[in-house]
Backbone as CSV, one residue per row, in Angstrom:
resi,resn,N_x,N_y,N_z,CA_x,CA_y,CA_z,C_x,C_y,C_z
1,UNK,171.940,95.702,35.719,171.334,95.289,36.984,172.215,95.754,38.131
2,UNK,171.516,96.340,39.083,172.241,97.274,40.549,172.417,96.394,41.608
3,UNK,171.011,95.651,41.619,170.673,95.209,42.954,171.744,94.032,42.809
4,UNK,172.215,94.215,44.266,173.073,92.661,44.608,172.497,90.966,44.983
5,UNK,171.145,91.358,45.152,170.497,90.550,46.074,169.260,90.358,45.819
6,UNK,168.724,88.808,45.572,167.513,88.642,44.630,166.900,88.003,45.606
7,UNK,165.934,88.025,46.470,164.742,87.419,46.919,163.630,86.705,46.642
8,UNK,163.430,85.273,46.689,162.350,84.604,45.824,161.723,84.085,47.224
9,UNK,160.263,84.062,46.454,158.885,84.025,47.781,158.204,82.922,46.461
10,UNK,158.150,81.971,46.438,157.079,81.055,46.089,156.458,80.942,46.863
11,UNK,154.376,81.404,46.085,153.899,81.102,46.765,152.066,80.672,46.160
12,UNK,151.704,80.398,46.918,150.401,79.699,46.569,148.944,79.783,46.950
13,UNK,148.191,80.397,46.684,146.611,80.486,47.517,146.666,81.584,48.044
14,UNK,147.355,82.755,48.135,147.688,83.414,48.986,147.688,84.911,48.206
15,UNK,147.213,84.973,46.904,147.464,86.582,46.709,146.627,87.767,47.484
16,UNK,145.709,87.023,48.167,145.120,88.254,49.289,146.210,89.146,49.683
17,UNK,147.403,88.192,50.281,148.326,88.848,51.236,149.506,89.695,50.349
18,UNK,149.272,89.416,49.220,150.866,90.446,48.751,150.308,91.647,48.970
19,UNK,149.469,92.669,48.590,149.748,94.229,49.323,150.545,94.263,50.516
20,UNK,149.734,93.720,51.556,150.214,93.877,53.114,151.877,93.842,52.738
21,UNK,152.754,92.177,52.520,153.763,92.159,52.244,154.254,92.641,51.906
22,UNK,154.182,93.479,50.165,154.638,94.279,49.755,154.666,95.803,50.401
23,UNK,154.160,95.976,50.901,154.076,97.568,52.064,155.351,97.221,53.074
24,UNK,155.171,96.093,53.440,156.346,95.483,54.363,157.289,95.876,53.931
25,UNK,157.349,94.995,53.134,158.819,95.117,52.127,159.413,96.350,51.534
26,UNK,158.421,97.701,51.004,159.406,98.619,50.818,159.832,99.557,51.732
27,UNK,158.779,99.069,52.861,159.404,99.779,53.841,160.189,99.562,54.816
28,UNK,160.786,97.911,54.780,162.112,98.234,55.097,162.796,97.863,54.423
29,UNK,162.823,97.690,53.037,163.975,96.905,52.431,164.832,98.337,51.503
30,UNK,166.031,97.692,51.636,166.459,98.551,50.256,166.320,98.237,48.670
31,UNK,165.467,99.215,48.075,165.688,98.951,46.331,166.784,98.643,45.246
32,UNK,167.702,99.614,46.306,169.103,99.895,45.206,169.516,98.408,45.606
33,UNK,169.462,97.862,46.306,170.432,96.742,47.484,169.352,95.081,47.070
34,UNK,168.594,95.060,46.601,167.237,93.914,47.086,166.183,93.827,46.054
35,UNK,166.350,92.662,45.083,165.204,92.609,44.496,164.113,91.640,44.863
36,UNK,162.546,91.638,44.582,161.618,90.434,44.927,161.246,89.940,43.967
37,UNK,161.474,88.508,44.030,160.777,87.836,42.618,159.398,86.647,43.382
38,UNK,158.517,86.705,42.805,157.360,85.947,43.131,157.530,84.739,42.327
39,UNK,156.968,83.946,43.187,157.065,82.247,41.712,155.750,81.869,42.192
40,UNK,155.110,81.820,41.141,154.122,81.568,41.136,153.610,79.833,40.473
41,UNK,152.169,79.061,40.688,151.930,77.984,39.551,151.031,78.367,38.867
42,UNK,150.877,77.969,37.549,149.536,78.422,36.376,148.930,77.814,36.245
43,UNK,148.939,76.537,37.876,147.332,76.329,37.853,146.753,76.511,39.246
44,UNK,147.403,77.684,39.968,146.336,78.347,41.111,145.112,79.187,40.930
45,UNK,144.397,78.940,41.741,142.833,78.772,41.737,143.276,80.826,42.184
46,UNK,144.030,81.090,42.622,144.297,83.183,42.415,145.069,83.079,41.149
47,UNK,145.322,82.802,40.372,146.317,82.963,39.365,145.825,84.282,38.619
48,UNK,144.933,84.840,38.714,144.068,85.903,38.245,144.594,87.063,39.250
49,UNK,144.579,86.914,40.509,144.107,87.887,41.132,145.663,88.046,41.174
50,UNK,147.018,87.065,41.151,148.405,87.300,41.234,148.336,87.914,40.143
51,UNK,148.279,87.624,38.697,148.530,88.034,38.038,148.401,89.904,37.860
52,UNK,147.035,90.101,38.679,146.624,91.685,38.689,147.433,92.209,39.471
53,UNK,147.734,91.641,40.475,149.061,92.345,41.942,150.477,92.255,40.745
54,UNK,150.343,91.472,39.810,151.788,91.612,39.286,151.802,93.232,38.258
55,UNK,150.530,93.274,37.840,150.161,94.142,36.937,150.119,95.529,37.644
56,UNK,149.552,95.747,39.091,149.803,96.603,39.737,150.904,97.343,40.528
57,UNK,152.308,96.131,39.976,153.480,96.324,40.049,153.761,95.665,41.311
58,UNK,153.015,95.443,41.845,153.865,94.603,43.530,155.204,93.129,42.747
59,UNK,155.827,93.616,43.680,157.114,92.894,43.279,157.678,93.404,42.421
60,UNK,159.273,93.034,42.216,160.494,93.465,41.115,160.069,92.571,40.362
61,UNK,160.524,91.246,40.110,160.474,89.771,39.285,159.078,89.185,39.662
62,UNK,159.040,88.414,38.857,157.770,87.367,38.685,158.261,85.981,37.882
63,UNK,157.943,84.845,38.341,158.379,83.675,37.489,157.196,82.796,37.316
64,UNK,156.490,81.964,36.673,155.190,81.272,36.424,155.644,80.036,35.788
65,UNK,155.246,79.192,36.308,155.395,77.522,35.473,154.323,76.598,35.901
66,UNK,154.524,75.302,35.699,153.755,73.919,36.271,153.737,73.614,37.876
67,UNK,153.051,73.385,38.533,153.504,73.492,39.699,153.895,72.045,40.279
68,UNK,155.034,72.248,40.699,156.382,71.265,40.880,156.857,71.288,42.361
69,UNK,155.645,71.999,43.565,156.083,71.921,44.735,156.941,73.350,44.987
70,UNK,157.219,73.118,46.401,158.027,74.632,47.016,159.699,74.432,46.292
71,UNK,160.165,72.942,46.657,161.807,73.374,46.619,162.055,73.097,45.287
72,UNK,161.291,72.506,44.119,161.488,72.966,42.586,161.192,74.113,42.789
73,UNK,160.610,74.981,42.641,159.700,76.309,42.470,160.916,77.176,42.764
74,UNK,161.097,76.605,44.143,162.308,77.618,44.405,163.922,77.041,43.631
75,UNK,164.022,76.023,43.105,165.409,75.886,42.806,165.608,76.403,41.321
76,UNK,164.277,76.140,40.388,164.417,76.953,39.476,164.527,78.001,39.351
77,UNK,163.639,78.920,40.385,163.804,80.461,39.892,165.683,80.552,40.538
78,UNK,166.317,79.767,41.608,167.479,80.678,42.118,168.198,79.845,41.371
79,UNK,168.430,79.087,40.260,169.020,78.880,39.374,169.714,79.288,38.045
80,UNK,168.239,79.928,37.794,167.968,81.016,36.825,168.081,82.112,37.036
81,UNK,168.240,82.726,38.098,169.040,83.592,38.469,170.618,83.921,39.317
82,UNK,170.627,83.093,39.765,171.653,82.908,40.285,173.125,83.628,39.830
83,UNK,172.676,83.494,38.701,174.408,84.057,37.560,173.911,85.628,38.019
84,UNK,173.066,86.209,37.633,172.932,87.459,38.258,173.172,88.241,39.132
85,UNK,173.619,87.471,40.362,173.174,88.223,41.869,174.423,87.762,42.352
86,UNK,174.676,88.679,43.486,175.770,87.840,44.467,175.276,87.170,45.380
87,UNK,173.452,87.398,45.543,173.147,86.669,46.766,172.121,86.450,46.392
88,UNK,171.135,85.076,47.117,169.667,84.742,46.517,169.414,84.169,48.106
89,UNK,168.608,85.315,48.050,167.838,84.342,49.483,166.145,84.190,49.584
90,UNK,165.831,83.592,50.297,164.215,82.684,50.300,163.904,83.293,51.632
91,UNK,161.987,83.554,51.053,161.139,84.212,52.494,160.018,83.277,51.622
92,UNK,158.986,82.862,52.870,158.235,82.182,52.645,157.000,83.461,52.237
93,UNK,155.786,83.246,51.996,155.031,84.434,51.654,154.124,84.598,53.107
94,UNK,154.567,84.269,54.243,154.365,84.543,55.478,155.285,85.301,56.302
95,UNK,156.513,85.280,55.712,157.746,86.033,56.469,157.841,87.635,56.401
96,UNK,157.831,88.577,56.952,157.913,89.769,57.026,159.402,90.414,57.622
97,UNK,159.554,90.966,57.362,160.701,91.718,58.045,160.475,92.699,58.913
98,UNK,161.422,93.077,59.756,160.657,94.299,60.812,162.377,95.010,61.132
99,UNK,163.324,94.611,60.843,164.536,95.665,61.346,164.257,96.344,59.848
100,UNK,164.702,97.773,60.077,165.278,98.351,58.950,166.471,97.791,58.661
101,UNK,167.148,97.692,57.256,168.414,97.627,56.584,168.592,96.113,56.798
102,UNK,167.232,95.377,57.426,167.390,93.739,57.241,168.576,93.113,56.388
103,UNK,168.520,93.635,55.217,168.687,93.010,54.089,170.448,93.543,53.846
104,UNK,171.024,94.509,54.191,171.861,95.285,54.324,173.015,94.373,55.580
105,UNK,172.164,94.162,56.838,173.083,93.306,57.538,173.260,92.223,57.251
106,UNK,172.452,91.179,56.868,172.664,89.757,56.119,173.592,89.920,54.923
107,UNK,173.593,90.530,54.086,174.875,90.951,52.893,175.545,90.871,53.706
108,UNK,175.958,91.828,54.732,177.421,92.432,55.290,178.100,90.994,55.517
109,UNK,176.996,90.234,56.628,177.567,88.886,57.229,178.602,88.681,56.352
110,UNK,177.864,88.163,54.815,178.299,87.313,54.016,179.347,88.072,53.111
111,UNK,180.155,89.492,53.433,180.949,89.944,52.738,182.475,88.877,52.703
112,UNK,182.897,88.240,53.050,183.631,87.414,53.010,183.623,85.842,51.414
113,UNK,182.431,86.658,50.753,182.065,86.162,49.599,181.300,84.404,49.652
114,UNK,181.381,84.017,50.739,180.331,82.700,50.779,180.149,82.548,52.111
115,UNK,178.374,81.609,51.921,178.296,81.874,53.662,176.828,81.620,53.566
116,UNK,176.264,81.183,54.708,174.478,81.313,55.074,174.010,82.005,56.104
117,UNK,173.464,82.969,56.030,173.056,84.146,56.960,171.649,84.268,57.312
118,UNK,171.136,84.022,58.810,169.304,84.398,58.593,169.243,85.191,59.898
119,UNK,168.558,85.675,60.227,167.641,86.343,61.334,166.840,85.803,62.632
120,UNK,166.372,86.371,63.086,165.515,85.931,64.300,164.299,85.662,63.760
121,UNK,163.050,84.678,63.198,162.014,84.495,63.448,160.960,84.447,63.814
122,UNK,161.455,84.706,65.141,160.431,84.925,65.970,159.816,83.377,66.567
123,UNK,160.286,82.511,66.114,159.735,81.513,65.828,160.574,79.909,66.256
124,UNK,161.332,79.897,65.566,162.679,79.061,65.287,163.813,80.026,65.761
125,UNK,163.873,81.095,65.961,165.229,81.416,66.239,166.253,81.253,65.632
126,UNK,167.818,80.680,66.572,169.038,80.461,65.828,168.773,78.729,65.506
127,UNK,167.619,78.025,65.731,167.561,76.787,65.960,167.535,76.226,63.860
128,UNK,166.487,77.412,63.750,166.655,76.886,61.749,166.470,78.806,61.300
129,UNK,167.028,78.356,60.117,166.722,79.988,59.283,165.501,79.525,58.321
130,UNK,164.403,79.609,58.930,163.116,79.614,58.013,163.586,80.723,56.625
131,UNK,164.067,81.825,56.771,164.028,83.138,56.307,165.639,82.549,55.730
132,UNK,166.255,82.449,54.730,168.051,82.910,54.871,168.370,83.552,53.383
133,UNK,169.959,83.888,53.571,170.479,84.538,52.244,171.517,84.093,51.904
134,UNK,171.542,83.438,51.200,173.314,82.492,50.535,173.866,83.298,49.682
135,UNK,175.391,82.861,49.830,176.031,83.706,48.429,175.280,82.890,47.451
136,UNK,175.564,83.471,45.785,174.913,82.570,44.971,175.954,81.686,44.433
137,UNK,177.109,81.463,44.810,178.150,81.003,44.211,177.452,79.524,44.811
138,UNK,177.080,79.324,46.174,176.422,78.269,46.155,175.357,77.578,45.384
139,UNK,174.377,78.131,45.125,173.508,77.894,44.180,173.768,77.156,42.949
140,UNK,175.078,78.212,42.171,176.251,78.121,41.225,176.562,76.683,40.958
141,UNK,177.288,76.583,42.383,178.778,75.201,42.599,177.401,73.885,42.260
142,UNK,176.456,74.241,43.370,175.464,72.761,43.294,174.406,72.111,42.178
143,UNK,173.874,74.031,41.520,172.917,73.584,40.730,171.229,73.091,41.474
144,UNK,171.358,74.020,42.449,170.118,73.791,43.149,170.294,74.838,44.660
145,UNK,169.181,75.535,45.154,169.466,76.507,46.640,168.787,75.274,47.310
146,UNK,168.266,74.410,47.513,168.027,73.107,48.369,167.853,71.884,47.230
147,UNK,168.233,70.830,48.578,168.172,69.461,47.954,166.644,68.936,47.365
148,UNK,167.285,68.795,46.024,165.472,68.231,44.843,165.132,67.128,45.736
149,UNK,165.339,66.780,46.323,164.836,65.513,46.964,163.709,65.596,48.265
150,UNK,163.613,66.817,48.237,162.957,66.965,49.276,161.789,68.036,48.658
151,UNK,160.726,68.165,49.228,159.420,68.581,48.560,159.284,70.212,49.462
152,UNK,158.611,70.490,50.504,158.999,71.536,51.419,159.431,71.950,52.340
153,UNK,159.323,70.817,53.530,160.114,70.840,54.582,161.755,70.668,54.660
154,UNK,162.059,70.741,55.833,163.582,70.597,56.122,164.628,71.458,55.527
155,UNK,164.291,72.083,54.524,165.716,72.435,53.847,166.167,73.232,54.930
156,UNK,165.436,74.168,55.590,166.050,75.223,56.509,167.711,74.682,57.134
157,UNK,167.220,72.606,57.676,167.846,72.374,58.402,169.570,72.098,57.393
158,UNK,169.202,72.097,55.888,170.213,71.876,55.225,170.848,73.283,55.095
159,UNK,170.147,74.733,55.113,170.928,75.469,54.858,171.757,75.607,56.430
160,UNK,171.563,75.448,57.554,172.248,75.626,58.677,173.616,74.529,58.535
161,UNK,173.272,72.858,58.181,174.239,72.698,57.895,174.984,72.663,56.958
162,UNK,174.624,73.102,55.645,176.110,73.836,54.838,176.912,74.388,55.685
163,UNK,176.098,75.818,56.382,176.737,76.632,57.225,177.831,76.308,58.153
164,UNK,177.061,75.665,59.055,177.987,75.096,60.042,179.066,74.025,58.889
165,UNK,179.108,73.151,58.606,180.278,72.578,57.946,180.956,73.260,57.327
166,UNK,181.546,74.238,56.587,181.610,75.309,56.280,182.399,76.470,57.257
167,UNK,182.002,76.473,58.410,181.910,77.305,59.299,181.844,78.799,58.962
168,UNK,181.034,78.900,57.859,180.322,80.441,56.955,179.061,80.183,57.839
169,UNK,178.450,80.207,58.987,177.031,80.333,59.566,176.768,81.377,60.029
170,UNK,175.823,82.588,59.978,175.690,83.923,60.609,173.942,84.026,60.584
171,UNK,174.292,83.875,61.990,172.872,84.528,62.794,173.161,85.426,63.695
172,UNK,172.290,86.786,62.986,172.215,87.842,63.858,170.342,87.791,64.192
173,UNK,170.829,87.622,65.662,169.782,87.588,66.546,168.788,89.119,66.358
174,UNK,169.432,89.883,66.431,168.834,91.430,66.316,167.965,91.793,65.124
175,UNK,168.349,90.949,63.968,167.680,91.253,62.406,166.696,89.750,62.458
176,UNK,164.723,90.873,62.836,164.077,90.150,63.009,163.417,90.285,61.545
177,UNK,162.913,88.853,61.270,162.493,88.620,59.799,161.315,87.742,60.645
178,UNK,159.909,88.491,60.631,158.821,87.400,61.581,158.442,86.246,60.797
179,UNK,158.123,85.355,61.115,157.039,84.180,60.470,156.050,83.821,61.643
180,UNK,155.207,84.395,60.210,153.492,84.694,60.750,152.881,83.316,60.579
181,UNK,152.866,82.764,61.398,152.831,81.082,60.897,151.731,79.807,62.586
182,UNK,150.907,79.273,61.820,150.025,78.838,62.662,150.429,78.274,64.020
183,UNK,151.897,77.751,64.226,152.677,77.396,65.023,152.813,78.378,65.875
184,UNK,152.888,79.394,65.823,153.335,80.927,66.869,151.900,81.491,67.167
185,UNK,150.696,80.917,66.093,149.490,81.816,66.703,149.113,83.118,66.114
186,UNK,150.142,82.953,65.137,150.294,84.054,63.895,149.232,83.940,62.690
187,UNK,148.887,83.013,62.285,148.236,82.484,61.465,147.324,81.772,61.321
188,UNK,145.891,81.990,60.403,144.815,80.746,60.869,145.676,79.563,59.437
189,UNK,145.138,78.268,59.779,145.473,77.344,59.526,144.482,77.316,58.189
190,UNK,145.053,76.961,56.468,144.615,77.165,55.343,145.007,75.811,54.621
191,UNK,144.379,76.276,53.259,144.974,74.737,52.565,146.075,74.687,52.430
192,UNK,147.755,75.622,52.406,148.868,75.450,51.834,149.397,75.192,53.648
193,UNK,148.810,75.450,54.376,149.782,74.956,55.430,149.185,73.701,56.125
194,UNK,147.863,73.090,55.684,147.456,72.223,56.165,148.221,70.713,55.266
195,UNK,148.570,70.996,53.772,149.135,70.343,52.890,150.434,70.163,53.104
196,UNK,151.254,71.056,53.240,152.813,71.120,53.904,152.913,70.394,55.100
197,UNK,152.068,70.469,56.376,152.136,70.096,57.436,151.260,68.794,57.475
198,UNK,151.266,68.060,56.932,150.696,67.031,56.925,151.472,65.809,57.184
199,UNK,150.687,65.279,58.274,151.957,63.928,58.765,152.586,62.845,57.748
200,UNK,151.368,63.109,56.057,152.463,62.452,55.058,153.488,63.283,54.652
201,UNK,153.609,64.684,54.751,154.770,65.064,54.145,155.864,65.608,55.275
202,UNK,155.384,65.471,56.327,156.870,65.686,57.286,157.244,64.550,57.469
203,UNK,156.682,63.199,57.230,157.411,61.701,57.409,158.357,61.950,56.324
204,UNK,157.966,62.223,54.898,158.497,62.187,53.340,159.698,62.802,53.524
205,UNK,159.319,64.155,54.164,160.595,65.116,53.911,161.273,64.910,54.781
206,UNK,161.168,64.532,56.158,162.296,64.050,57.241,162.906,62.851,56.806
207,UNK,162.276,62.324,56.098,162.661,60.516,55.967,164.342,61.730,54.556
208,UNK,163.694,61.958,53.910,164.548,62.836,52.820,165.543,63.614,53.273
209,UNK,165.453,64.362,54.474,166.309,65.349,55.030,167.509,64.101,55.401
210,UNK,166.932,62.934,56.110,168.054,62.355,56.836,168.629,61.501,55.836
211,UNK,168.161,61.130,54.556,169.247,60.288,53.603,170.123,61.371,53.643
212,UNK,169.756,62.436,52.982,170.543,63.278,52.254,171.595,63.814,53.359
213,UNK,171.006,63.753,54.779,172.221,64.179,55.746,173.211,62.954,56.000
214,UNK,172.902,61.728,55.959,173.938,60.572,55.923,174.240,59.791,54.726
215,UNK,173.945,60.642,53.761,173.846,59.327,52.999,175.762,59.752,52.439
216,UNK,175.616,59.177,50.995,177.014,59.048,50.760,177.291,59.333,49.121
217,UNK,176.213,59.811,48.673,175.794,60.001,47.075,175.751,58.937,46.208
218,UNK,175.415,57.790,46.367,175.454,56.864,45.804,174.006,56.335,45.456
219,UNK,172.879,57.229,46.440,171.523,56.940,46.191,170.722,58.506,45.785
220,UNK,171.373,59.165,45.297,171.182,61.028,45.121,172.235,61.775,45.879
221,UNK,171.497,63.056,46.069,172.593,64.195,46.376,172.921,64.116,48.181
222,UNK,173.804,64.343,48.275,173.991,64.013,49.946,174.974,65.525,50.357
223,UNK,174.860,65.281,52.153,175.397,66.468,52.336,177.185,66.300,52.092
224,UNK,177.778,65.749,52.490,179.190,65.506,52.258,179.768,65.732,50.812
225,UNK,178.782,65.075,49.868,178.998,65.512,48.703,179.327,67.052,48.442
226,UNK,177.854,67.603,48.640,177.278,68.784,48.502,178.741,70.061,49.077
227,UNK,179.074,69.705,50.607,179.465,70.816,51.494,181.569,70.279,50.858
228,UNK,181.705,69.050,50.605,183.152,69.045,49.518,182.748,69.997,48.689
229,UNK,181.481,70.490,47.756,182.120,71.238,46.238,182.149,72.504,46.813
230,UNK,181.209,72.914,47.940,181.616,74.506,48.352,182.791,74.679,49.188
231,UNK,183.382,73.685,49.485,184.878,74.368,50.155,185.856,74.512,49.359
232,UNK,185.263,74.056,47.994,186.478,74.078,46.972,186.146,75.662,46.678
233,UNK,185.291,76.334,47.020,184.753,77.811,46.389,185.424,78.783,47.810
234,UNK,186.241,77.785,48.882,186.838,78.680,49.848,187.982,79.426,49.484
């Protein structure tokens, strides 16, 4: 294996859009430098039509299971890979890239061997990395790329603060990674963003973001816990 850098896109309802994406993607990403893995569930209502985009080769990786939500979906596949790569980073299946060598400057950030690195949005800005790329040693140390406790929202706000506590945080403003997303006017409004954005699950996952940002590990995983085992990886 060449590539340094494994990319996972869980995603759902949505195989209309992998061509487009995938056109995106090889045209600006590097091959030698960047792999894409799709995570898919095997019981989406496209599971047919992913399966044919997988068959037609769009994407490097592919992963398929029970469907267990975005931040299982995603903690398994960067788990399971993780030992592989020096870096695992997350794009939603709305995120596009638009600098060339995107993927090339986010590595560089993180040449200092640990660290959380994202882009401009378009969207969120330096405010959250919808889009980011961790070393995987994090992944590694925790045994998870976000906190299980939380379903889809918020993690963004956990990978900024690893970062910042840490003081490994790199946002380059210049390396735009868009999110095409109903909030910006980018996007019509569907079942996976009407389900995510739903005032029961941003209560759930904020109510979740903020144990896990104060809590003390005594009721699950917390950040203090969490950001002690990666400074031991300083």
């Amino acid at each position: 294996m060449t590539a340094d850098l494994l990319v996972i896109i869980p995603t759902r309802g949505r195989a209309a859009v992998l061509p487009a994406l995938w056109a995106n993607w090889v045209h600006y990403t590097d091959p030698d430098l960047t792999d894409l893995l799709f995570a898919i569930d095997d019981d989406d209502d496209d599971l047919v039509d992913y399966l044919d985009q997988q068959i037609a080769g769009i994407g490097d990786r592919w992963m398929s299971g029970p469907r267990v939500r975005m931040v299982r979906t995603l903690n398994h596949a960067a788990v399971t890979w993780a030992p592989h790569y020096r870096y695992v980073g997350f794009l939603g299946d709305d995120h596009r890239p638009r600098t060339p060598g995107w993927d090339h400057r986010l590595v560089g950030a993180l040449a200092g061997g640990l660290g959380v690195a994202y882009g401009d949005d378009q969207l969120q800005g330096a405010s959250m990395p919808t889009a980011v790329v961790l070393t995987s040693n994090i992944v590694q140390a925790l045994g998870y790329m976000a906190p299980p406790v939380m379903t889809h929202l918020c993690v963004d706000l956990v990978w900024k603060a690893w970062g910042e506590a840490l003081e490994r945080l790199f946002y380059l403003p210049d390396v735009v990674i868009e999110h095409l997303h109903p909030a910006n006017g980018k996007a019509e409004l569907d079942p996976g963003y009407l389900e995510a954005n739903s005032p029961e699950m941003v209560a759930a996952d904020s109510a979740a973001f903020y144990r896990y940002r104060d809590g003390t590990g005594e009721d699950g995983p917390c950040l203090s816990a969490d950001v002690d085992k990666l400074r031991a990886l300083l």
